[in-house]
C-alpha positions, 0 to 999 in steps of 0.5 A: 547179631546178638545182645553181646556184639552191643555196647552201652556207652554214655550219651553224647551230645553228638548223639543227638541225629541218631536219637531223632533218627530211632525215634522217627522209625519207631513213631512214624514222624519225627520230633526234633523240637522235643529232643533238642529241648531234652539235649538242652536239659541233659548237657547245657544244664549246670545241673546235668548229671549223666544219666542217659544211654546208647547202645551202639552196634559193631559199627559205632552206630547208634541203636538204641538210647534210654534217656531219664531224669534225677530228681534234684529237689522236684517234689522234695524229692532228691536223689532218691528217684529218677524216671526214664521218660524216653526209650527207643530201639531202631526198629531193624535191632529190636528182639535182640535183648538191646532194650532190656541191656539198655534198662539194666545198665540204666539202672546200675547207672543210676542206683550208683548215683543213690537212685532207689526207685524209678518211675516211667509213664505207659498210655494205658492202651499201650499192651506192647510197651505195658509188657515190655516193661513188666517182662524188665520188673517194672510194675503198677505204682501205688501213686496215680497220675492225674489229669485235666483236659483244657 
Protein backbone atom coordinates (compact mmCIF):
# COMPACT_ATOMS: atom_id res chain seq x y z
CA UNK A 1 0.00 0.00 0.00
CA UNK A 2 0.96 3.53 -0.47
CA UNK A 3 -0.12 6.99 -0.03
CA UNK A 4 -2.29 7.12 -3.28
CA UNK A 5 -4.40 3.67 -2.43
CA UNK A 6 -5.84 6.34 0.66
CA UNK A 7 -8.77 8.53 0.43
CA UNK A 8 -9.24 11.66 2.59
CA UNK A 9 -13.04 12.38 2.88
CA UNK A 10 -14.86 14.64 5.66
CA UNK A 11 -15.52 13.31 9.06
CA UNK A 12 -18.60 11.79 10.00
CA UNK A 13 -20.22 11.54 13.03
CA UNK A 14 -20.31 7.90 12.37
CA UNK A 15 -16.61 7.89 12.60
CA UNK A 16 -16.47 8.33 15.83
CA UNK A 17 -15.68 3.92 17.02
CA UNK A 18 -12.74 4.13 14.62
CA UNK A 19 -11.05 7.71 15.96
CA UNK A 20 -11.28 6.26 19.56
CA UNK A 21 -10.12 3.25 18.13
CA UNK A 22 -6.51 5.02 16.37
CA UNK A 23 -6.26 6.94 19.16
CA UNK A 24 -6.08 3.73 21.92
CA UNK A 25 -3.45 1.97 19.66
CA UNK A 26 -1.40 5.11 19.59
CA UNK A 27 -1.60 6.29 23.44
CA UNK A 28 -1.79 2.81 24.74
CA UNK A 29 -5.60 3.68 26.39
CA UNK A 30 -8.47 4.90 25.33
CA UNK A 31 -10.49 8.08 25.89
CA UNK A 32 -13.79 7.96 25.05
CA UNK A 33 -15.14 10.85 27.12
CA UNK A 34 -12.73 13.28 25.16
CA UNK A 35 -13.75 12.40 21.68
CA UNK A 36 -17.38 12.51 22.64
CA UNK A 37 -17.03 15.87 23.78
CA UNK A 38 -15.22 16.82 20.50
CA UNK A 39 -17.90 14.82 18.31
CA UNK A 40 -20.34 17.02 20.64
CA UNK A 41 -18.67 20.13 19.47
CA UNK A 42 -17.74 19.38 15.79
CA UNK A 43 -21.61 18.08 14.77
CA UNK A 44 -24.18 18.98 17.40
CA UNK A 45 -23.05 22.66 17.36
CA UNK A 46 -24.89 25.29 15.44
CA UNK A 47 -21.42 26.81 14.98
CA UNK A 48 -20.15 23.40 13.36
CA UNK A 49 -18.29 24.23 10.31
CA UNK A 50 -16.50 20.88 8.77
CA UNK A 51 -12.94 20.93 9.37
CA UNK A 52 -11.82 17.62 10.49
CA UNK A 53 -10.50 14.64 8.09
CA UNK A 54 -10.28 10.86 7.76
CA UNK A 55 -8.41 8.84 5.65
CA UNK A 56 -9.70 5.68 4.76
CA UNK A 57 -8.20 2.76 3.30
CA UNK A 58 -9.20 0.37 0.14
CA UNK A 59 -11.54 -1.09 2.43
CA UNK A 60 -13.50 2.02 3.55
CA UNK A 61 -11.94 1.56 7.01
CA UNK A 62 -10.75 4.55 9.00
CA UNK A 63 -6.86 5.03 9.08
CA UNK A 64 -6.21 7.96 10.31
CA UNK A 65 -8.14 11.42 11.26
CA UNK A 66 -6.88 15.08 11.88
CA UNK A 67 -9.32 17.10 13.77
CA UNK A 68 -9.10 21.05 14.63
CA UNK A 69 -11.00 23.97 15.33
CA UNK A 70 -11.78 27.68 13.49
CA UNK A 71 -11.76 30.40 15.25
CA UNK A 72 -15.27 31.83 15.35
CA UNK A 73 -14.45 35.02 17.55
CA UNK A 74 -12.29 33.46 20.40
CA UNK A 75 -9.36 35.72 21.12
CA UNK A 76 -10.94 38.44 18.73
CA UNK A 77 -9.99 36.14 16.50
CA UNK A 78 -12.17 35.27 13.41
CA UNK A 79 -11.53 33.19 10.52
CA UNK A 80 -8.09 33.90 10.46
CA UNK A 81 -6.72 31.06 12.19
CA UNK A 82 -7.72 27.65 13.19
CA UNK A 83 -5.62 24.81 15.30
CA UNK A 84 -5.47 21.08 14.45
CA UNK A 85 -5.48 20.09 18.22
CA UNK A 86 -5.88 16.16 17.32
CA UNK A 87 -4.11 13.76 14.84
CA UNK A 88 -3.64 10.00 14.58
CA UNK A 89 -2.67 7.55 12.22
CA UNK A 90 -3.32 3.65 13.17
CA UNK A 91 -0.16 2.51 14.19
CA UNK A 92 -0.15 -0.51 11.38
CA UNK A 93 -0.73 2.59 8.37
CA UNK A 94 2.08 4.71 9.76
CA UNK A 95 5.23 5.83 7.13
CA UNK A 96 3.05 5.52 4.33
CA UNK A 97 2.68 9.35 3.94
CA UNK A 98 -1.16 9.29 5.55
CA UNK A 99 -0.02 11.57 8.08
CA UNK A 100 1.38 14.44 6.00
CA UNK A 101 -1.77 13.87 3.16
CA UNK A 102 -4.12 14.25 6.06
CA UNK A 103 -2.11 17.96 7.08
CA UNK A 104 -2.16 19.10 3.18
CA UNK A 105 -5.91 18.45 2.62
CA UNK A 106 -6.40 19.65 6.06
CA UNK A 107 -4.96 22.87 5.31
CA UNK A 108 -6.32 23.18 1.60
CA UNK A 109 -9.64 22.66 3.60
CA UNK A 110 -9.33 25.15 5.62
CA UNK A 111 -7.24 28.14 3.66
CA UNK A 112 -10.71 27.87 1.48
CA UNK A 113 -12.48 28.71 4.32
CA UNK A 114 -10.11 32.15 4.93
CA UNK A 115 -8.06 30.23 7.42
CA UNK A 116 -4.42 32.05 7.14
CA UNK A 117 -2.47 30.62 9.71
CA UNK A 118 -2.57 27.43 12.04
CA UNK A 119 -1.75 26.73 15.33
CA UNK A 120 -1.08 23.28 17.25
CA UNK A 121 0.54 22.45 20.61
CA UNK A 122 3.68 19.71 20.98
CA UNK A 123 4.94 18.67 24.61
CA UNK A 124 8.22 19.80 24.25
CA UNK A 125 9.70 16.45 25.14
CA UNK A 126 7.83 14.91 22.35
CA UNK A 127 11.14 14.86 19.61
CA UNK A 128 9.07 12.29 17.22
CA UNK A 129 5.65 14.28 17.15
CA UNK A 130 8.30 18.06 17.33
CA UNK A 131 9.85 16.24 13.86
CA UNK A 132 6.63 15.03 12.46
CA UNK A 133 5.51 18.50 12.44
CA UNK A 134 8.48 20.53 11.28
CA UNK A 135 9.25 17.89 8.34
CA UNK A 136 5.07 19.06 7.48
CA UNK A 137 6.66 23.02 7.63
CA UNK A 138 5.09 23.86 11.00
CA UNK A 139 7.68 25.80 13.08
CA UNK A 140 8.32 27.35 16.38
CA UNK A 141 5.56 30.29 16.94
CA UNK A 142 6.49 33.94 18.27
CA UNK A 143 3.66 33.40 20.77
CA UNK A 144 4.29 31.42 24.38
CA UNK A 145 1.86 29.47 26.03
CA UNK A 146 1.83 29.93 29.60
CA UNK A 147 0.89 28.07 32.33
CA UNK A 148 0.02 27.53 36.26
CA UNK A 149 0.04 24.53 38.09
CA UNK A 150 -3.02 24.05 40.98
Amino acid sequence: MNESTFKIRLMKVEDFDAVVAIDGKILKTTRPEYYETKFEKLFKSSDYLPTSLVAEGEDGAVVGFVMGVLYMGEYGIYQEEATLDTIGVDPDYQHLGIGKRLINEFLDHLKKLGVQKINTLVDWNDSELIQFFSANQFYPSRSINLERSL
